[in-house]
N, C-alpha and C positions, 0 to 999 in steps of 0.2 A: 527572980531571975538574976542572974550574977550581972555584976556588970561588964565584965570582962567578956561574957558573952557574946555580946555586940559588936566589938571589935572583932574578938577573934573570928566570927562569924564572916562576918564581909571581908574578913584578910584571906582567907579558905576560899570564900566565892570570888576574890579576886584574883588567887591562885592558880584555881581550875581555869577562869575564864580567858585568863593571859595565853591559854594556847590557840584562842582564834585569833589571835594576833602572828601567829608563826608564819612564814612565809608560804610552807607547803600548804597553808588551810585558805589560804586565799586564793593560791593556785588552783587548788580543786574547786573553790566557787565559782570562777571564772571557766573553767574546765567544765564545771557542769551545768552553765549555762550555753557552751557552745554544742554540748548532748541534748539538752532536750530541745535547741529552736528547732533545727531540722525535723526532729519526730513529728509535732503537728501540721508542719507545711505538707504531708502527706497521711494526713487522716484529716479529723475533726475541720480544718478549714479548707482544704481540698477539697472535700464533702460538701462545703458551703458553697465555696465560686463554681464550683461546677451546678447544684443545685439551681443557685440563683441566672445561669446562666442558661437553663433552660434543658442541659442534660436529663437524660431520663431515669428515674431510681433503678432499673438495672441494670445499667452502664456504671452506676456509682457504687451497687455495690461489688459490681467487676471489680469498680476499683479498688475494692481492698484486698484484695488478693496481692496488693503493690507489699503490705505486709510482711507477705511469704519469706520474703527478703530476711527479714530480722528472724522468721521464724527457722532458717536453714546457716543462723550465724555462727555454728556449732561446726555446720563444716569446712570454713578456711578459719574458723579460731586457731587452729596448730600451725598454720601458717604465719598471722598475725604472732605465734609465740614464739616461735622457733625460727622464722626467714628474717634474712637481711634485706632491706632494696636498698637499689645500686643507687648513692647518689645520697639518699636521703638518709640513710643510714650512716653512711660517712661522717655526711654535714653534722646531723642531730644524735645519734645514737638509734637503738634499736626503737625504743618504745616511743622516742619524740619523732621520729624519723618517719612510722606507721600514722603518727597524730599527723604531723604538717598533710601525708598522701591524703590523709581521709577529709581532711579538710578543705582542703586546696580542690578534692573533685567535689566536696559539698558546695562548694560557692561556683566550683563552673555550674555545676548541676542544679542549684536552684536560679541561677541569672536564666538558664535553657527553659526552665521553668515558668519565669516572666515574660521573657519572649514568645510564650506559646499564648493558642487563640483554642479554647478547647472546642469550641464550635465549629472552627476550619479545621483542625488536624488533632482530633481529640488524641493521636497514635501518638505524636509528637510530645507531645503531656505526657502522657504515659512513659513515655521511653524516659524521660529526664525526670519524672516521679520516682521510678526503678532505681534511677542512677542515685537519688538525696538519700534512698529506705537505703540502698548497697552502703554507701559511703557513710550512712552515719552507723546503720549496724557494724562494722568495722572502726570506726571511732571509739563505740562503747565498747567493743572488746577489749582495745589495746589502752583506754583510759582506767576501765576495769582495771587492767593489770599494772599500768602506774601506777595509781591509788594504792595498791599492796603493796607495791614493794618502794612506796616512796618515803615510807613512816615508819617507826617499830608498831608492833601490836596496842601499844597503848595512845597511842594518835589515832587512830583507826577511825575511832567513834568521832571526834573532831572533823576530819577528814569527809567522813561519810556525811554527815550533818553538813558540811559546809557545799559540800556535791550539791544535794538535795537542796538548800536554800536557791542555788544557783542554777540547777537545773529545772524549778518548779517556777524561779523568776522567768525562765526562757520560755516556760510554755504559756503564760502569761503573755507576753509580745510576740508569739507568735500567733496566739486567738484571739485576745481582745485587740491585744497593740495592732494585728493584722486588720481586725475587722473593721477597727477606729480609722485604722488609716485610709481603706479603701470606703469606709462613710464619709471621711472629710475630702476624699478625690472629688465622690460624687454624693452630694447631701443626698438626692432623691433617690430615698429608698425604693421607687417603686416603677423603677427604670434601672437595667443593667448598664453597669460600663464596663468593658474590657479593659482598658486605660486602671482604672482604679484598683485592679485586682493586681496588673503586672506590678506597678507602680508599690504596692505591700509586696511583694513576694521581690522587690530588687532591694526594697530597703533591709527585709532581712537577709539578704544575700550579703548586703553591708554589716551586718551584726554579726557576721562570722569571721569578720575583723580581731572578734575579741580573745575567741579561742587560737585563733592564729599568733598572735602579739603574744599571747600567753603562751604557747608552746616555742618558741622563740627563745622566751626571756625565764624558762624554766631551765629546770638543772634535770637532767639523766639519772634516774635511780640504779644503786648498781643493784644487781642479780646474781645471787648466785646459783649458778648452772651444773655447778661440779657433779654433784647424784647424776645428776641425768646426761651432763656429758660422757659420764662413764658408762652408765646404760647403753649408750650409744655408742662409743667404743666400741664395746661389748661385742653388740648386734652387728658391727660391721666388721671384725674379728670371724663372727660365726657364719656370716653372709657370703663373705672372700672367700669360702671355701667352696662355695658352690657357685658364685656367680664374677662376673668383669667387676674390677675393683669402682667404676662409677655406678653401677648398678647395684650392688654391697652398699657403696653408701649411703643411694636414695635411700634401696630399700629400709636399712636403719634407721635413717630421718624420720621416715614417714613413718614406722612402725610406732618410734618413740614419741611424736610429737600426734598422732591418732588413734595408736591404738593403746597404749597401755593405760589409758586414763579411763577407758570404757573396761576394760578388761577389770581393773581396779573396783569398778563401783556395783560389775555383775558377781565378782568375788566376794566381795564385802553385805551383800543381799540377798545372794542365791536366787530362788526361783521366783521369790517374794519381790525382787527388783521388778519384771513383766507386773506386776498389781500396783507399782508405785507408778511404774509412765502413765500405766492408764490411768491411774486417778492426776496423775499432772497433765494429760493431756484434755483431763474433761473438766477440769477444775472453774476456770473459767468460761466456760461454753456459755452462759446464760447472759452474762455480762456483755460481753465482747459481741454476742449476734445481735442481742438488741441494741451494746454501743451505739454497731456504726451505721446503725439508720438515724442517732439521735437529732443530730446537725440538721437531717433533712426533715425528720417530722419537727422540730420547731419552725422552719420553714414553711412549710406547710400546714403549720396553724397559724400563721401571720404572725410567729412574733420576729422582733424587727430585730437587726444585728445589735445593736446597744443592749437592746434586751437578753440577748441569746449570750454577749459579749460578758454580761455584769453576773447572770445567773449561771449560767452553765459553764465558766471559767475563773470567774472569777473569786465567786460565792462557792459554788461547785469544786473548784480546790482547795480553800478551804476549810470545806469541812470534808473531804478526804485527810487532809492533815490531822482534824480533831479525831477522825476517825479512827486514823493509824497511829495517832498516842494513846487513844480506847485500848486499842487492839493491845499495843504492846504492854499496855497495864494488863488487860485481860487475861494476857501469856501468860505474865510472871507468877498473875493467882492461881488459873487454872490449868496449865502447861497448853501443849501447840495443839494440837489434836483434838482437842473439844473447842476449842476456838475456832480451828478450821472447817469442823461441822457446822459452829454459827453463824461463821460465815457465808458459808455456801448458802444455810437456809434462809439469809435475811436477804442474800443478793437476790435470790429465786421470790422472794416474796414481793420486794420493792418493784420488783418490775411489774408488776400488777397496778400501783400507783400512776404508771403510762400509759396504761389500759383504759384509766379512766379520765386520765385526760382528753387520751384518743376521745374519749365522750363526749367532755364537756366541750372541747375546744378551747378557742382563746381564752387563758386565765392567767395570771400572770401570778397572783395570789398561790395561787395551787400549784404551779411550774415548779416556783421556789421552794414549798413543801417537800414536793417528789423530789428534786431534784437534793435537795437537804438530806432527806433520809436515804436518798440511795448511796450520795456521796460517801455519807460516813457509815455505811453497812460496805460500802465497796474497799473504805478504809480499813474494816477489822478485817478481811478478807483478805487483802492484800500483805497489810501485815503477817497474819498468821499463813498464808503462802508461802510467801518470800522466808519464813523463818523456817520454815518447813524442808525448803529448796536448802533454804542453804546447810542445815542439819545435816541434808542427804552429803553432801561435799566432802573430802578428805583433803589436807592440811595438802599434801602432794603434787595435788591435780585438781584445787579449788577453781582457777579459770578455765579449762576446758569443760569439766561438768558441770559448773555451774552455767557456760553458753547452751552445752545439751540439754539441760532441764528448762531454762530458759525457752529455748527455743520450743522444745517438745508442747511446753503448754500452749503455743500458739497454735500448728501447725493445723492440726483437727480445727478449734473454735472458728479460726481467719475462715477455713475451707467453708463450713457451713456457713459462715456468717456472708460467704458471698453471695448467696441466693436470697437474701432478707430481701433485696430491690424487687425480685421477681414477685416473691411471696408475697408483700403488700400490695404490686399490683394485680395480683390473681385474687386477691381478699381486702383485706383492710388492715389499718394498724392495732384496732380493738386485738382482733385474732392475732396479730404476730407479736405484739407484748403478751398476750396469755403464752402463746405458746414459747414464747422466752422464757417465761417464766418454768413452762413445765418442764423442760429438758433438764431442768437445774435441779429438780429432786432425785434423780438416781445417782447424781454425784454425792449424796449423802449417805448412799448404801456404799461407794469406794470407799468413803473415808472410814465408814465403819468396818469393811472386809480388811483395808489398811490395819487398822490400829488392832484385827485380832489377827491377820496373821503375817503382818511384816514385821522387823525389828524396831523397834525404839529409838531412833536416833537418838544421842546425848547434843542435849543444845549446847552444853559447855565448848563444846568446839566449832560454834556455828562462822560462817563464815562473815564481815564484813560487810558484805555484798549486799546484804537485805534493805538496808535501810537504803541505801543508793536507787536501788531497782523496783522498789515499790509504786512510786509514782508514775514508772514509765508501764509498768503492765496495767495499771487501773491506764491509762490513757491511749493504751493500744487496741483496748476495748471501745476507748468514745471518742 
């Protein structure tokens, strides 16, 4: 080996690495820790205090239909792209202006959250639930579209990576850091306190301090709008002829900012686009119904929040990370389409592994097993999703389709997944991890109808997004 080598070598790695020192890479850590604390304050630990409070599983899994939210983000995302608000826009600009709104009601919204008693006014929960899923799905859309246009194309992967460190830290503090906190309210696990659950859900209402300071003390990326402001011209040119000049230029607005991004993506797929939603909408169906009973069947086999805290968030992220580097090694060998059949088939299969916990009961031993291999089977799945989704996208109109695809894969799995509460008390949990399992094998007849008779996407133009948004749909599910 030369010896030049060695130097040259670490002066390269010290090259590259110098850009997570840029200032926009830091912004987006901090930026994508104020995305994902909200997400779990209405799943996975929701599921919990409510649980431990004595709610009934099919009230809880009502409550995931609080979800729906994130899953309908597709339709004010042209709003989020295209509107001004008064005031906030002025102050910050368009994209910081949308950040400060959506954050400013994340924190009235989860303090309304701590002040609730889900046992006296379970509605009242619920109302200010709606309000954290609204306000932060409108966060990710318009942080989304920061993140693009705050970088040239070659910061991107920096950018997105620093999202992800920082959004994957927040869901950390908001599971375990939640769970710790409301154990150190009240050591005894085997007595509820109200006190100790508000008391977590105000401290992270404090932690959204951070994305606040951050958008503050950030800089406004510019946009260029010219194409489309001209489009828009256009359409209110040909609108004035037929209609009052305020009504001309809704109409234009709205057409430009809602419809020609959908019109775009049924052009570019023909009739084969109808066989793509469907397999995005059922993609995750296996994962996601048996997710959001997880929280509660640990519960219900007595293990203890530390325990649930260390394995199923902490270990359990983890190896979805190892997962989603699997995965994207996996891509580059065997491209996205036979990845995403493996996927689907190992999520379908791991849930089986729950099945027989439901057997044995308390094992703490075997938790971390299952819970190990599903992670990282939920990782290559993810990965190759998310690459999948973004493929679909066109350079154009990357933020509004990629909210509709986004969205669309929820929409179905959330719906079903709100009857899991019911299901396990009409049966048990043996039966509803099998049958998690089973709905998950016709999803691999789509991906096969997919690959013989849709197009090919070219990955070379995928979009950004994937690596951002990977973590948060494995955890929409659990």
């Amino acid at each position: 080996m030369s010896s030049a080598f060695v130097p040259s070598f670490f002066q390269r790695f010290k090259n590259a690495a110098s850009i997570y020192c840029h200032k926009r890479v830091l912004i987006l850590l901090l930026l994508g820790f104020s995305a994902g604390l909200p997400l779990m304050l209405v799943f996975s630990t929701l599921s919990f205090w409510l649980r431990e409070a004595g709610v009934d599983r099919t009230a809880i899994g009502y409550f995931s239909w609080i979800a729906l939210a994130y899953g309908f983000k597709w339709a004010w995302s042209p709003l989020v792209d295209r509107m001004s608000l008064p005031i906030f826009t002025r102050l910050l600009g368009r994209r910081r202006g949308w950040m400060m709104f959506a954050q400013l009601l994340l924190v009235a919204a989860i303090i309304g959250m701590s002040q609730s008693d889900p046992l006296a006014d379970l509605e009242r929960l619920a109302l200010f639930a709606l309000m954290v899923a609204f306000a932060s799905a409108t966060q990710d859309i318009v942080i989304d579209a920061f993140r693009i246009e705050s970088a040239p194309v070659k910061m991107q992967a920096a950018l997105a990576a620093a999202y992800q460190v920082g959004y994957r830290s927040a869901m950390i503090v908001a599971t375990a850091g939640a769970l710790t906190i409301a154990a150190w309210i009240e050591p005894n696990s085997e007595s509820y306190s109200l006190m100790s659950w508000q008391t977590a859900y105000l401290v992270m209402a404090g932690l959204m301090s951070i994305g606040i300071l951050t958008t503050l003390f950030s800089t406004e990326p510019a946009v260029e709008t010219k194409e489309v402001d001209e489009k828009e011209a256009e359409l209110k040119v040909k609108f004035a002829a037929r209609y009052p000049k305020v009504v001309a230029a809704s109409l234009s607005w709205l057409y430009t900012a809602s419809v020609l991004p959908f019109i775009d993506f049924f052009k570019r797929y023909g009739r084969s686009a109808i066989l793509i939603l469907i397999l995005i909408s059922c993609y995750r169906i296996s994962d996601i119904v048996m997710g959001i009973m997880a929280n509660v069947f640990y519960v219900d086999m007595g293990f203890s929040k530390t325990e649930i805290a260390t394995l199923s968030k902490i270990y359990g992220l983890i190896m979805t990370l190892v997962g989603a580097g699997a995965g994207g090694l996996l891509i580059a060998r065997y491209g996205t389409m036979k990845i995403l059949f493996l996927g689907a088939l190992l999520v379908a299969v791991t849930n089986l592994l729950f099945a027989y916990q439901a057997m044995i009961g308390y094992n703490v031993s075997f938790l971390t097993f299952a819970i190990s291999v599903d992670n990282f089977s939920a990782g290559i799945a993810t990965a190759a999703f998310i690459a999948y989704l973004s493929s679909l996208t066109s350079s154009g109109y990357s933020a509004t389709q990629y909210a509709l695809l986004s969205s669309i894969m929820l929409l179905f799995p959330k719906f079903v997944a709100g009857f899991s509460g019911a299901y396990i008390d009409a049966y048990d949990y043996v039966s509803f991890f099998i049958a998690a399992s089973l709905i998950g094998f016709p999803v691999l007849g789509l991906i096969i109808l997919v690959q013989k008779y849709a197009p090919n996407p070219s990955l070379s133009e995928q979009s950004e997004n994937d690596s951002v948004e990977q973590d948060k749909q494995k955890e929409l599910g659990t």
